[in-house]
DRENPA-3360 file (N, C-alpha, C; in nm, 2 decimals, always signed):
BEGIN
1 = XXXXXXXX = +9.60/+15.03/+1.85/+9.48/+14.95/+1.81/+9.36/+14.98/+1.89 ~ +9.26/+15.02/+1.80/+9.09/+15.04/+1.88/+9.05/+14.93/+1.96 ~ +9.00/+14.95/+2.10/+8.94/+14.80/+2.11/+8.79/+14.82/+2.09 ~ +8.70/+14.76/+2.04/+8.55/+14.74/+2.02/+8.50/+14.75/+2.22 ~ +8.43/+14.85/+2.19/+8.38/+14.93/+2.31/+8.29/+14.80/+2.39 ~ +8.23/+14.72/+2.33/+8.17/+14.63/+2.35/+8.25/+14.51/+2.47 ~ +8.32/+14.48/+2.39/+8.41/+14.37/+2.43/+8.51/+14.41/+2.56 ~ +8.57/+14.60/+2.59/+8.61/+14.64/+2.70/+8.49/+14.67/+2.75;
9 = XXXXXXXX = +8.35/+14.66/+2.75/+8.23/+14.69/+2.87/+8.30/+14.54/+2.90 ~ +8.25/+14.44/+2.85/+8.24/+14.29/+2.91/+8.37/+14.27/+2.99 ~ +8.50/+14.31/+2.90/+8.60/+14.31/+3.02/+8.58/+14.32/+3.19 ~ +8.58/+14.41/+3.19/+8.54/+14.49/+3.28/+8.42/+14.50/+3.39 ~ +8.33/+14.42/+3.34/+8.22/+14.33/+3.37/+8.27/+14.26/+3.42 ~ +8.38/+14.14/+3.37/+8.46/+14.02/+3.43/+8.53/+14.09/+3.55 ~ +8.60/+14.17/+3.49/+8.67/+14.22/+3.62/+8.62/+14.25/+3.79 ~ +8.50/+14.33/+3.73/+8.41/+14.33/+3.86/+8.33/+14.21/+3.92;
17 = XXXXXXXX = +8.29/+14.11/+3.85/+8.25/+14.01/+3.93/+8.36/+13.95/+4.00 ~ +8.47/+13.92/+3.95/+8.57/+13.85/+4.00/+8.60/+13.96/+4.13 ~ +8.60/+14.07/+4.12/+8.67/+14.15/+4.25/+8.55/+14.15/+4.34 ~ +8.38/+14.15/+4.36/+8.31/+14.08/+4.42/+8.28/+13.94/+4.48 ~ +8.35/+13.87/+4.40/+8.35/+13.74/+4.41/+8.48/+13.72/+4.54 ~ +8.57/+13.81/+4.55/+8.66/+13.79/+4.60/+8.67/+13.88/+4.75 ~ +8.56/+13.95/+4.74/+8.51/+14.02/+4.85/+8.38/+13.92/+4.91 ~ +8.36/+13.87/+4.83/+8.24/+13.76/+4.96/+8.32/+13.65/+4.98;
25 = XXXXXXXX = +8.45/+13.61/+4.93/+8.55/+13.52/+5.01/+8.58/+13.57/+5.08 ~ +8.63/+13.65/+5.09/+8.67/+13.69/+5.18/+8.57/+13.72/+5.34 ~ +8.45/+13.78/+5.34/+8.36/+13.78/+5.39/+8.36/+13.65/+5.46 ~ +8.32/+13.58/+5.35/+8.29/+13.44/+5.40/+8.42/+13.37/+5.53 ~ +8.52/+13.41/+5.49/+8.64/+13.40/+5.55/+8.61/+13.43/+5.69 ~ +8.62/+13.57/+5.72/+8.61/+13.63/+5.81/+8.50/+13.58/+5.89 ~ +8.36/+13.58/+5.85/+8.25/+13.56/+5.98/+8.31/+13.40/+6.00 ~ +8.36/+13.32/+5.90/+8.35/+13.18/+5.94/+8.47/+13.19/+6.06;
33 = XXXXXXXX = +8.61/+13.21/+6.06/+8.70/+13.30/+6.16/+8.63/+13.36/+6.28 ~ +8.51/+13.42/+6.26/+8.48/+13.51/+6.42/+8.34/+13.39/+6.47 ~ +8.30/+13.31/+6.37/+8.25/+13.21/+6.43/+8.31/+13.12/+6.52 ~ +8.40/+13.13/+6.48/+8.53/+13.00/+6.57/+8.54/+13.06/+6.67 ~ +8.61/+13.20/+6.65/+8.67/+13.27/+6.76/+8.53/+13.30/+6.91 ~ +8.40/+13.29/+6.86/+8.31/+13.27/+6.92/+8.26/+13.13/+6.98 ~ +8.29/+13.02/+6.90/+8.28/+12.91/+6.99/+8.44/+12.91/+7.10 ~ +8.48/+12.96/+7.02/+8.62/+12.91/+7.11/+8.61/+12.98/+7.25;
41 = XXXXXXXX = +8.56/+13.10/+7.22/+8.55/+13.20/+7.33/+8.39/+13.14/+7.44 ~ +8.34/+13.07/+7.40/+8.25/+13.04/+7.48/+8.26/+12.88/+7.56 ~ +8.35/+12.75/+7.47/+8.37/+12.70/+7.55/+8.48/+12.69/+7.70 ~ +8.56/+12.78/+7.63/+8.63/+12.80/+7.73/+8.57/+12.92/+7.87 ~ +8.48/+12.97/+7.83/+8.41/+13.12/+7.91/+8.34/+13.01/+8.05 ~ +8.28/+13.12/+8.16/+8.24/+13.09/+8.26/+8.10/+13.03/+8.22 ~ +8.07/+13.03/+8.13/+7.95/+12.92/+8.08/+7.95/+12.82/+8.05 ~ +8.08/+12.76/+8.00/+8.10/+12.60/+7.98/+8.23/+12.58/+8.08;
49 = XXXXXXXX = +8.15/+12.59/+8.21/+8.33/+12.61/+8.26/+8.26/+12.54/+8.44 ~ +8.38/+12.47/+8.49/+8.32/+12.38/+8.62/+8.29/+12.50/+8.75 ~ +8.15/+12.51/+8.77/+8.11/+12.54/+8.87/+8.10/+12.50/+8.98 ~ +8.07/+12.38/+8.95/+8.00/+12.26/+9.06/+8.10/+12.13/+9.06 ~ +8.17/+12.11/+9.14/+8.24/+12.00/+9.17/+8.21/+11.90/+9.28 ~ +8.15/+11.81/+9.23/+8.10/+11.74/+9.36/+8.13/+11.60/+9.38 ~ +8.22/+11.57/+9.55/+8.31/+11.45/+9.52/+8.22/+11.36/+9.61 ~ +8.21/+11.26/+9.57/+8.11/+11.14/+9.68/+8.23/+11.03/+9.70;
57 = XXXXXXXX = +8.18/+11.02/+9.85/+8.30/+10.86/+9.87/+8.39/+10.91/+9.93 ~ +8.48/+10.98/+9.92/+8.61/+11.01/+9.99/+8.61/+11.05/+10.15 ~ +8.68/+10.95/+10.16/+8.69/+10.95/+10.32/+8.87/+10.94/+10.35 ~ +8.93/+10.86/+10.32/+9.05/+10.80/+10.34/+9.17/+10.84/+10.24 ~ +9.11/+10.82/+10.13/+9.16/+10.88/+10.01/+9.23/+10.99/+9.98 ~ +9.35/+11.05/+9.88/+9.40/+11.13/+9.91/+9.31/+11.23/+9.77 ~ +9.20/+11.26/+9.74/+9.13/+11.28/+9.66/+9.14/+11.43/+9.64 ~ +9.18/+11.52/+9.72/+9.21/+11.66/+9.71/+9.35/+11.71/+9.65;
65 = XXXXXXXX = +9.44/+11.62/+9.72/+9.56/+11.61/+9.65/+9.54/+11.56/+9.48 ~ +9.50/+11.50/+9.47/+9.53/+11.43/+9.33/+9.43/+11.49/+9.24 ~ +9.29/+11.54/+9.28/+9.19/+11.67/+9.18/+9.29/+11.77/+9.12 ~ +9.38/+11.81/+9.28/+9.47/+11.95/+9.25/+9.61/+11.90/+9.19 ~ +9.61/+11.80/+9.15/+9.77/+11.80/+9.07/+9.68/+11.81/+8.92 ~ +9.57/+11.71/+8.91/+9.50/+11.73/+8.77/+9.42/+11.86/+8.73 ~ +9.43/+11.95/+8.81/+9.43/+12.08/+8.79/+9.21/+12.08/+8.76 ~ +9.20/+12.01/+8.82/+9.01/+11.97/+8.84/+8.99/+12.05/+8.93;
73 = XXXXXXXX = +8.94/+12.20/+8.93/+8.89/+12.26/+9.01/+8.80/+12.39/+8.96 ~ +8.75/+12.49/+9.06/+8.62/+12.55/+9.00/+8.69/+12.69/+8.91 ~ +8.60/+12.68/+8.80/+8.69/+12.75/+8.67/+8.69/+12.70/+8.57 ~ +8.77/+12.57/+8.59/+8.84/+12.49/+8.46/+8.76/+12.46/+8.39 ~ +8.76/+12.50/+8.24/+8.69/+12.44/+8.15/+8.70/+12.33/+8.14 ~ +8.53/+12.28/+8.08/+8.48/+12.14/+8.08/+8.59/+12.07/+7.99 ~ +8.61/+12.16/+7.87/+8.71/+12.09/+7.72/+8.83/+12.00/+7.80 ~ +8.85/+12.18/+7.91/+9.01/+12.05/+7.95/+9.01/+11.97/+8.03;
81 = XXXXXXXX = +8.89/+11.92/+8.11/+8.87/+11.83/+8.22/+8.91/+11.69/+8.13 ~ +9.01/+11.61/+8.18/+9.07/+11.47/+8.13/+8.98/+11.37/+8.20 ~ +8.87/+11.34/+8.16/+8.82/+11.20/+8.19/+8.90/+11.08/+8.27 ~ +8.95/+11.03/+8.20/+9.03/+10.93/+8.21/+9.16/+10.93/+8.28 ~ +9.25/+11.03/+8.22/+9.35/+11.06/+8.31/+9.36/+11.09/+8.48 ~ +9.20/+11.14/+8.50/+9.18/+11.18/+8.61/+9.13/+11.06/+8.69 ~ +9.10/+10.96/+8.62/+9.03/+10.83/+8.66/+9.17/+10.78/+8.68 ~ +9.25/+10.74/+8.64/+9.36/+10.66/+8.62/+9.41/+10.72/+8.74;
89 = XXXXXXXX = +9.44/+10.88/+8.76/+9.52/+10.89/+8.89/+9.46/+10.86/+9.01 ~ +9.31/+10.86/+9.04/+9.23/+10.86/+9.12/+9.26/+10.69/+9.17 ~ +9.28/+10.62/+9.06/+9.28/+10.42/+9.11/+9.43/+10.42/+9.14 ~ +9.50/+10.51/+9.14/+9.64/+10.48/+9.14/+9.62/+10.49/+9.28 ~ +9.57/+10.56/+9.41/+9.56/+10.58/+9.53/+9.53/+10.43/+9.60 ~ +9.58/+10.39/+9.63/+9.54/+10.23/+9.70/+9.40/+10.24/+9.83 ~ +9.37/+10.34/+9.84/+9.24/+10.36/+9.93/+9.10/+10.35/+9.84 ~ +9.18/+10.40/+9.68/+9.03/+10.38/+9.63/+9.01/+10.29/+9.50;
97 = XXXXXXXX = +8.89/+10.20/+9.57/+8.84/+10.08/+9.47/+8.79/+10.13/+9.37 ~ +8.75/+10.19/+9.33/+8.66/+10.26/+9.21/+8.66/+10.36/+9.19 ~ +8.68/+10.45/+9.06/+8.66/+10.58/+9.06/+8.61/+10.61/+8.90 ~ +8.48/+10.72/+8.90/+8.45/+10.77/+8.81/+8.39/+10.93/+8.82 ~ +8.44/+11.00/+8.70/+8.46/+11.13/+8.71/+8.35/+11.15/+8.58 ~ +8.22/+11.20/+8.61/+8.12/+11.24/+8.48/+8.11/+11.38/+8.50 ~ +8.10/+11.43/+8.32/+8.11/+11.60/+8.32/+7.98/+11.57/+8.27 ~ +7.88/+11.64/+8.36/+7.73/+11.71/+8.33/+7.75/+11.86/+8.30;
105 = XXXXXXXX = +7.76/+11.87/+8.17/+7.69/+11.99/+8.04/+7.62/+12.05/+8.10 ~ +7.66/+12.23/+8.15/+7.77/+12.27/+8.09/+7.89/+12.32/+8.23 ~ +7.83/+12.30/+8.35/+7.92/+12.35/+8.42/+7.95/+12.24/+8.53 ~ +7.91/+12.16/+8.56/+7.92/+12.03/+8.68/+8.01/+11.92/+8.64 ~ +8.09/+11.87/+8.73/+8.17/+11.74/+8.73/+8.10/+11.67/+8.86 ~ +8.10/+11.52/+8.85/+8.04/+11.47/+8.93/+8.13/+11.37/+8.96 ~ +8.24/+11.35/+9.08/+8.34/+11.22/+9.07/+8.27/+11.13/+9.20 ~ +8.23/+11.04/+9.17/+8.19/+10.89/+9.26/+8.32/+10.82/+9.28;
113 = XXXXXXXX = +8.35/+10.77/+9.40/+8.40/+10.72/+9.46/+8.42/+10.61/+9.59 ~ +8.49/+10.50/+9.53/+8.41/+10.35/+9.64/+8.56/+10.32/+9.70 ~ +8.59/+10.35/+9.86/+8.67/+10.32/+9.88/+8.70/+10.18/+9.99 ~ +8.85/+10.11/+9.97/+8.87/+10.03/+10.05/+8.80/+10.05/+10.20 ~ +8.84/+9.90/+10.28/+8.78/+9.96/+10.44/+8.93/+9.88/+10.47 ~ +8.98/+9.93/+10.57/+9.09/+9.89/+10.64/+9.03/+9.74/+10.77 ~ +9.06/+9.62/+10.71/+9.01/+9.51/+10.74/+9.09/+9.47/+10.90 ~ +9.26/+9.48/+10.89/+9.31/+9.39/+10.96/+9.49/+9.46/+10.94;
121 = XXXXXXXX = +9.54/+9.46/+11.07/+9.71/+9.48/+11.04/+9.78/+9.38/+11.05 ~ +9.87/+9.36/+10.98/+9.93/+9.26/+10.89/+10.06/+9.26/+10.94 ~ +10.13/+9.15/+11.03/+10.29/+9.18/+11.06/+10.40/+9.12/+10.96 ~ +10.47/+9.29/+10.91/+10.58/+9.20/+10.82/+10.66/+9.26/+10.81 ~ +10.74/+9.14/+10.97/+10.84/+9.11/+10.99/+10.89/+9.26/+11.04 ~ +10.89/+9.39/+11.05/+10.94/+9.46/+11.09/+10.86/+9.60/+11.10 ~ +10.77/+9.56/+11.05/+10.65/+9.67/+11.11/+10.49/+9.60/+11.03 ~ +10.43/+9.74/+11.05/+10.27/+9.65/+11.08/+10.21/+9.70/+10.94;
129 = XXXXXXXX = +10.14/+9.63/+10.82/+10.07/+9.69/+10.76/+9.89/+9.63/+10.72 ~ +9.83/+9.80/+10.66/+9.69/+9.79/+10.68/+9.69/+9.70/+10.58 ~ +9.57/+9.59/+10.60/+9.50/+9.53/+10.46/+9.41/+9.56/+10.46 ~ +9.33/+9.58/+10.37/+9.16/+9.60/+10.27/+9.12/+9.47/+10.33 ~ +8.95/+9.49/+10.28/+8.91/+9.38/+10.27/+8.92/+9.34/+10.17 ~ +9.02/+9.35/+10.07/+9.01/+9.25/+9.92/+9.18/+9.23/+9.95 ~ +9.22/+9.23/+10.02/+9.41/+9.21/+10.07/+9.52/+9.32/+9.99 ~ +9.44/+9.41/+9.97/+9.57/+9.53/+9.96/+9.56/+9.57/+10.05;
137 = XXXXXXXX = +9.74/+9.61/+10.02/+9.83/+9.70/+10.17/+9.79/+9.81/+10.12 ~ +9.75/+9.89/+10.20/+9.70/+10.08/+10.22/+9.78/+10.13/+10.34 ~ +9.89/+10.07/+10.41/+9.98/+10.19/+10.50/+10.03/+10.10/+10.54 ~ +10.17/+10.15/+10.58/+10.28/+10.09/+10.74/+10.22/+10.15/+10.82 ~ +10.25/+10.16/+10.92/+10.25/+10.17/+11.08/+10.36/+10.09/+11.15 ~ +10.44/+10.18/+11.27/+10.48/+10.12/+11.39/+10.45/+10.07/+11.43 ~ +10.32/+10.10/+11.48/+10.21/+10.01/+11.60/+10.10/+10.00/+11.52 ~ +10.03/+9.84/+11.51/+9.88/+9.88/+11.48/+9.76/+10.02/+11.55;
145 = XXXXXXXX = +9.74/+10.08/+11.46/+9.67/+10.19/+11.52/+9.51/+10.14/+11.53 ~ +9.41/+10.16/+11.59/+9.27/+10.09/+11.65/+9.19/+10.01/+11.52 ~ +9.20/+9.93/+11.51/+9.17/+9.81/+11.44/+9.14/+9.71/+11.45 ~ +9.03/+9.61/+11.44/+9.01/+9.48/+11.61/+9.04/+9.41/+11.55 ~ +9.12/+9.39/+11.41/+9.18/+9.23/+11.34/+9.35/+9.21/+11.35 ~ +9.44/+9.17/+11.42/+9.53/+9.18/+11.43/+9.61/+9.02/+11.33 ~ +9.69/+9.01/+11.24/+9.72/+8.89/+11.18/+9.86/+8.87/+11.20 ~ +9.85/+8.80/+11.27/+10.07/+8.76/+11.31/+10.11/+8.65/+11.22;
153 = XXXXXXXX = +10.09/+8.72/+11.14/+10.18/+8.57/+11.06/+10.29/+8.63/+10.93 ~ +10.45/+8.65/+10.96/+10.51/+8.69/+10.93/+10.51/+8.65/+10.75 ~ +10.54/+8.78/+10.65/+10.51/+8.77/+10.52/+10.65/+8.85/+10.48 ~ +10.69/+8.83/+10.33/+10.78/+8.90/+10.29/+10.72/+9.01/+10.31 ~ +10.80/+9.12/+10.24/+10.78/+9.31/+10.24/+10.68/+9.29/+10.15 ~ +10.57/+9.41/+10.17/+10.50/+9.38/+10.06/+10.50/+9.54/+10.05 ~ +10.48/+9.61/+9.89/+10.48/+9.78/+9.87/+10.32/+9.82/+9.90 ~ +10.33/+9.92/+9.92/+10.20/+10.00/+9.95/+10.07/+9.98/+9.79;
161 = XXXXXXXX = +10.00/+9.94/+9.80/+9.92/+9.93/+9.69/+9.89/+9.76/+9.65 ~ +10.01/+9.72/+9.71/+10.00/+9.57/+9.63/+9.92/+9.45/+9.70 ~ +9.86/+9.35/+9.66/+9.78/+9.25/+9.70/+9.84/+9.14/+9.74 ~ +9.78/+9.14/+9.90/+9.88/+9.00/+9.96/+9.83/+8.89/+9.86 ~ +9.93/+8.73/+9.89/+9.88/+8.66/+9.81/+9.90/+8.49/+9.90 ~ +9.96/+8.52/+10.03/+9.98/+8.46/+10.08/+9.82/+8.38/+10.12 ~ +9.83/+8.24/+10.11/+9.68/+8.16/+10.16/+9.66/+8.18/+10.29 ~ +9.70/+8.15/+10.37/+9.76/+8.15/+10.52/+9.63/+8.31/+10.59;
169 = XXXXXXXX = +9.74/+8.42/+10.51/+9.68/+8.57/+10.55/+9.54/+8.56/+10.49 ~ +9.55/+8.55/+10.38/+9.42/+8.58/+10.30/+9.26/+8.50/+10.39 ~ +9.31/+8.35/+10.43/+9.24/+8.28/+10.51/+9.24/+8.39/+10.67 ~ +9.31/+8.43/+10.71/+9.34/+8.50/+10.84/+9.22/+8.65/+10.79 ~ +9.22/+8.71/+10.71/+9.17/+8.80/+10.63/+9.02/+8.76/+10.62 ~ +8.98/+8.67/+10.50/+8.83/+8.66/+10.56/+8.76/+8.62/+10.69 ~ +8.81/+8.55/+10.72/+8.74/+8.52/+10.88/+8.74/+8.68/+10.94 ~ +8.84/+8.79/+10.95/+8.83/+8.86/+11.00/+8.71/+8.96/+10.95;
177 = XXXXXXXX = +8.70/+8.92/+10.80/+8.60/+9.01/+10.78/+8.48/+9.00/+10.79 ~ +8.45/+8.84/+10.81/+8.31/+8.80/+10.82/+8.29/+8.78/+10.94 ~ +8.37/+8.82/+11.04/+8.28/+8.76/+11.17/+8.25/+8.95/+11.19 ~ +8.09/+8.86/+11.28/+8.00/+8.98/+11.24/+8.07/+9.10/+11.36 ~ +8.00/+9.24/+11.31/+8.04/+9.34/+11.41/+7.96/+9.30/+11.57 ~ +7.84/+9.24/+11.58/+7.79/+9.22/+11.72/+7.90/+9.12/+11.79 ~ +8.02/+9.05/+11.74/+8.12/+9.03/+11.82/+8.24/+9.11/+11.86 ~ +8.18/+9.21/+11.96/+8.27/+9.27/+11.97/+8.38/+9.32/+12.07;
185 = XXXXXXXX = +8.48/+9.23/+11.97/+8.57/+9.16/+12.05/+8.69/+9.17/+11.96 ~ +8.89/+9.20/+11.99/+8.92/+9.20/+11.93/+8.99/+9.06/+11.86 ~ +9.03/+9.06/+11.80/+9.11/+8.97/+11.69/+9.22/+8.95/+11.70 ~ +9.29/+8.81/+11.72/+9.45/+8.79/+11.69/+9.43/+8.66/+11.63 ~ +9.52/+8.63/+11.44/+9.50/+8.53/+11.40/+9.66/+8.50/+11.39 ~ +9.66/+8.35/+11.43/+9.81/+8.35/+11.42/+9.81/+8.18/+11.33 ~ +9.92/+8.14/+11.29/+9.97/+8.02/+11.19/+10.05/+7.95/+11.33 ~ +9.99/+7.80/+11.33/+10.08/+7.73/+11.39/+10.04/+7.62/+11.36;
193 = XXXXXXXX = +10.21/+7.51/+11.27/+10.21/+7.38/+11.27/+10.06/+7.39/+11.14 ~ +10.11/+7.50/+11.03/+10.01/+7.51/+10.94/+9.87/+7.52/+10.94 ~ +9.82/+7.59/+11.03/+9.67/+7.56/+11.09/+9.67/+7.69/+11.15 ~ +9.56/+7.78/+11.15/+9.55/+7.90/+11.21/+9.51/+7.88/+11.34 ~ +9.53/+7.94/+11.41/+9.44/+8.00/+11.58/+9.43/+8.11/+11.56 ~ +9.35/+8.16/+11.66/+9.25/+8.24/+11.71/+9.27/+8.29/+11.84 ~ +9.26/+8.43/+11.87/+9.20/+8.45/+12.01/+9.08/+8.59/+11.96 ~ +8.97/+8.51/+12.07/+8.87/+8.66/+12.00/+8.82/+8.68/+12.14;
201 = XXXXXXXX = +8.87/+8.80/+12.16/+8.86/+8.87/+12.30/+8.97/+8.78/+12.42 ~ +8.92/+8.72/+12.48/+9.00/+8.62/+12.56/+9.00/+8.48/+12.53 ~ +8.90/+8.48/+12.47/+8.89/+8.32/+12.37/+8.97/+8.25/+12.29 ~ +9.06/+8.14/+12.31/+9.10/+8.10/+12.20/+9.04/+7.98/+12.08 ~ +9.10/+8.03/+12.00/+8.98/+7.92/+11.84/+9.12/+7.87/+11.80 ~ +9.05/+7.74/+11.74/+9.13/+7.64/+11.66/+9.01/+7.67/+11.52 ~ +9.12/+7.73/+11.45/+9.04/+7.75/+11.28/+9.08/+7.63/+11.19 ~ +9.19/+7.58/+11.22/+9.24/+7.50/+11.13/+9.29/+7.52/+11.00;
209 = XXXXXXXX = +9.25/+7.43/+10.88/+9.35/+7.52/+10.76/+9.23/+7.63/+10.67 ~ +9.34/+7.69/+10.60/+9.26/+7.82/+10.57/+9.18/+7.83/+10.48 ~ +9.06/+7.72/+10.51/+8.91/+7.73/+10.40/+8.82/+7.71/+10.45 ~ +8.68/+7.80/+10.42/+8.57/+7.79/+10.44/+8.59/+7.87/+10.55 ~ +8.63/+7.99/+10.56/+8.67/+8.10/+10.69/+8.58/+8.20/+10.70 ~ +8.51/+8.24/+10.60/+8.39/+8.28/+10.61/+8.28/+8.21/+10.70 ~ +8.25/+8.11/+10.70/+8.16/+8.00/+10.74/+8.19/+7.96/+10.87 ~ +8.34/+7.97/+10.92/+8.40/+7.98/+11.04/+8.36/+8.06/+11.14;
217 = XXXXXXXX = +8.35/+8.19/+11.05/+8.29/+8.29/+11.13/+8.17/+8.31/+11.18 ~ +8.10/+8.30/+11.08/+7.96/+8.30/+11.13/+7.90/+8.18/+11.24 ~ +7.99/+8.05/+11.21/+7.92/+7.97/+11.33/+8.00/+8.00/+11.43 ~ +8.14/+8.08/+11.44/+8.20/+8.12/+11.57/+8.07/+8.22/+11.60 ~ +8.03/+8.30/+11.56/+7.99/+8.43/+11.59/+7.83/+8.35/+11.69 ~ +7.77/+8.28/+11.65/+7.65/+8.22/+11.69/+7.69/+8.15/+11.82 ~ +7.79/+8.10/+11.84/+7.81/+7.99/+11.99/+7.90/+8.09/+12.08 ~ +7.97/+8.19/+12.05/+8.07/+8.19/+12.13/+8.04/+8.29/+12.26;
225 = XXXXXXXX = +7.94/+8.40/+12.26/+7.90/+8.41/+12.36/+7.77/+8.32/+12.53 ~ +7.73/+8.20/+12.42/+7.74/+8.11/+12.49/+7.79/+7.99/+12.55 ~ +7.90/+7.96/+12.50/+8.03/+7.85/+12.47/+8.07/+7.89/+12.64 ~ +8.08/+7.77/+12.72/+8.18/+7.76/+12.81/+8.30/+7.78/+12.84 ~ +8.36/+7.79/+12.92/+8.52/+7.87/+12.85/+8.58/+7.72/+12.80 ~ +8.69/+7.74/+12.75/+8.80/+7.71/+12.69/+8.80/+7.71/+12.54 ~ +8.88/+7.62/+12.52/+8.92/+7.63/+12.35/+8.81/+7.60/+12.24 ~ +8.73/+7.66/+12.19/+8.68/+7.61/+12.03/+8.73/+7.59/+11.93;
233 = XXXXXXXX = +8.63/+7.49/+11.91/+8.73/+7.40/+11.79/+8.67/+7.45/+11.69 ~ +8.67/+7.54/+11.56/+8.62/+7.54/+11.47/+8.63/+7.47/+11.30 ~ +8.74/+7.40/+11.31/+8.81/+7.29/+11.20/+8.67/+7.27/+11.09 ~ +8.57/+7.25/+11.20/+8.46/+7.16/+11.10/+8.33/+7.28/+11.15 ~ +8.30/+7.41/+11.07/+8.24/+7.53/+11.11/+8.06/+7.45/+11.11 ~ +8.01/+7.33/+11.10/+7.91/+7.26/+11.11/+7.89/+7.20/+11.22 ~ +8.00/+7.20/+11.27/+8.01/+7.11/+11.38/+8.09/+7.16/+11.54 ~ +8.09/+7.30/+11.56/+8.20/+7.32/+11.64/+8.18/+7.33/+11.76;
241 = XXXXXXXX = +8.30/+7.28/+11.81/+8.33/+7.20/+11.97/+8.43/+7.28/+12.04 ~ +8.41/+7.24/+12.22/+8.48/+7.30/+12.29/+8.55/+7.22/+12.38 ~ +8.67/+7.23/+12.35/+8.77/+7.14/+12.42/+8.79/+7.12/+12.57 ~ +8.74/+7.05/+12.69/+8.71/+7.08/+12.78/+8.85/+7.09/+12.89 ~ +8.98/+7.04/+12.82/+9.04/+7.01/+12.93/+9.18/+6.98/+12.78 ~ +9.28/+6.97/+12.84/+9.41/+7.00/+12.80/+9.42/+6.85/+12.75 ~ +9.44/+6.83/+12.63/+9.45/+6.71/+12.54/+9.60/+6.59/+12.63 ~ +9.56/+6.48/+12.65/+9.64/+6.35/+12.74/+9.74/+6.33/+12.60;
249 = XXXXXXXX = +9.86/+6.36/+12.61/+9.95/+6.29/+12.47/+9.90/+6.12/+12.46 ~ +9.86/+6.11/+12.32/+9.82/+5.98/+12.29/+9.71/+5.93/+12.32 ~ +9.62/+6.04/+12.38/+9.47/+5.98/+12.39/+9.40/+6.10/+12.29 ~ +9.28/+6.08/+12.28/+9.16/+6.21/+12.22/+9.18/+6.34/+12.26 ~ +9.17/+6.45/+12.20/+9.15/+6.54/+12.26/+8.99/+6.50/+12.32 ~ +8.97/+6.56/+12.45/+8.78/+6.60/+12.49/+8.76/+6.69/+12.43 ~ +8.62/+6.67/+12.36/+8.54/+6.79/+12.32/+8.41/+6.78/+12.36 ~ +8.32/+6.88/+12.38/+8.20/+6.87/+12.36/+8.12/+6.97/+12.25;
257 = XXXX = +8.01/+6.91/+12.23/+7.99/+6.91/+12.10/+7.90/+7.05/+12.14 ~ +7.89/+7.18/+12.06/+7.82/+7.31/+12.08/+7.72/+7.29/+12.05 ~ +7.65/+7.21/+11.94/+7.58/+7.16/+11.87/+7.50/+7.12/+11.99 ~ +7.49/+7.04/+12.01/+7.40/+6.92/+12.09/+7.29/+7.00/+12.21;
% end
């Protein structure tokens, strides 16, 4: 059977658009393919990649160790730098209060850092540990190592990271933190008959119970290098007195008033 010469041009016509049509898919395929392979190849390249790593804050902290377990170092592309994950391991360190890790586009990381301050050593019961000034434990020790706040007042075990909760320490704790550094002098806070004492330097303080210890401090900190010797009473931080003489059983203690 003849085919009409006509109708095989048009064939054939079809034919070739469709085999064009299937050569710019293809096309289209391909650059969109070497497009990718182009971004892919450049976020990951020494142009989107950490040059500059710059850590603020670290002093105590184990912050080199734990960059290098999260694989944060110069090279590493920005894509794989973990935000968060790196933040998370960073607060897991009990030295550090705060941590944030910003990636500045296209080659800088910038990690800030706010760490504890080692306030006061803590006796429990079988060896000595650091407190923060916000009452987490950050280390044992055998011996308190140079520290001017020493707190004898025996506590369960407490783990590395965790926050005392005891009233007693925590009272023993701010006073230590508030009395100012121009006293300088060391620290021993101890519990007796529910009531703290004090020795600051050779001095002994009657703190009393454990509130308003902040306020303690600061009016210890004002009288006590002019305070006569013996005992200060600081019970009532408004009003504090110095015991002149060894309390008679069944009479007043003597005081005289700082104040006056």
């Amino acid at each position: 059977m003849r085919i009409d010469p006509r109708i095989l041009r048009r064939r054939l016509e079809v034919a070739e658009d469709e085999a064009l049509a299937r050569v710019r898919r293809s096309l289209m395929v391909l650059l969109a393919m070497g497009g990718i392979g182009i971004v892919a190849w450049f976020v990951v390249s020494p142009y989107m990649s950490v040059a500059t790593l710059e850590v603020q804050g670290a002093v105590n902290g184990d912050v080199g160790g734990i960059l290098a377990r999260e694989k944060l170092a110069v090279g590493r592309p920005l894509v794989a730098v973990r935000v968060d994950q790196i933040e998370e391991s960073l607060l897991a360190d009990p030295w550090i209060k705060s941590a944030s890790v910003k990636l500045v586009f296209p080659t800088r990381v910038e990690v800030n850092l706010s760490e504890r301050e080692g306030v006061a050593w803590l006796w429990l019961g079988g060896r000595w540990g650091l407190l923060a000034d916000d009452g987490v434990l950050l280390e044992y020790s055998d011996a308190p190592e140079p520290v001017r706040s020493i707190i004898a007042i025996p506590v369960d075990e407490l783990s590395i990271g965790s926050p005392v909760t005891d009233e007693a320490v925590l009272g023993a704790l701010e006073f230590a933190r508030a009395l100012p550094q121009d006293v300088d002098q060391e620290i021993l806070v101890q519990l007796k008959d529910d009531e703290l004492w004090g020795l600051v330097g050779d001095r002994p303080v009657r703190l009393g119970l454990p509130v308003h210890m902040a306020a303690k401090a600061v009016s210890l900190a004002a009288v006590i290098a002019a305070a006569p010797e013996g005992l200060i009473d600081m019970t009532a931080p408004e009003r504090p007195a110095l015991r002149t003489s060894e309390p008679v059983k069944g009479t007043p203690d003597p005081v005289v008033n700082l104040n006056a």
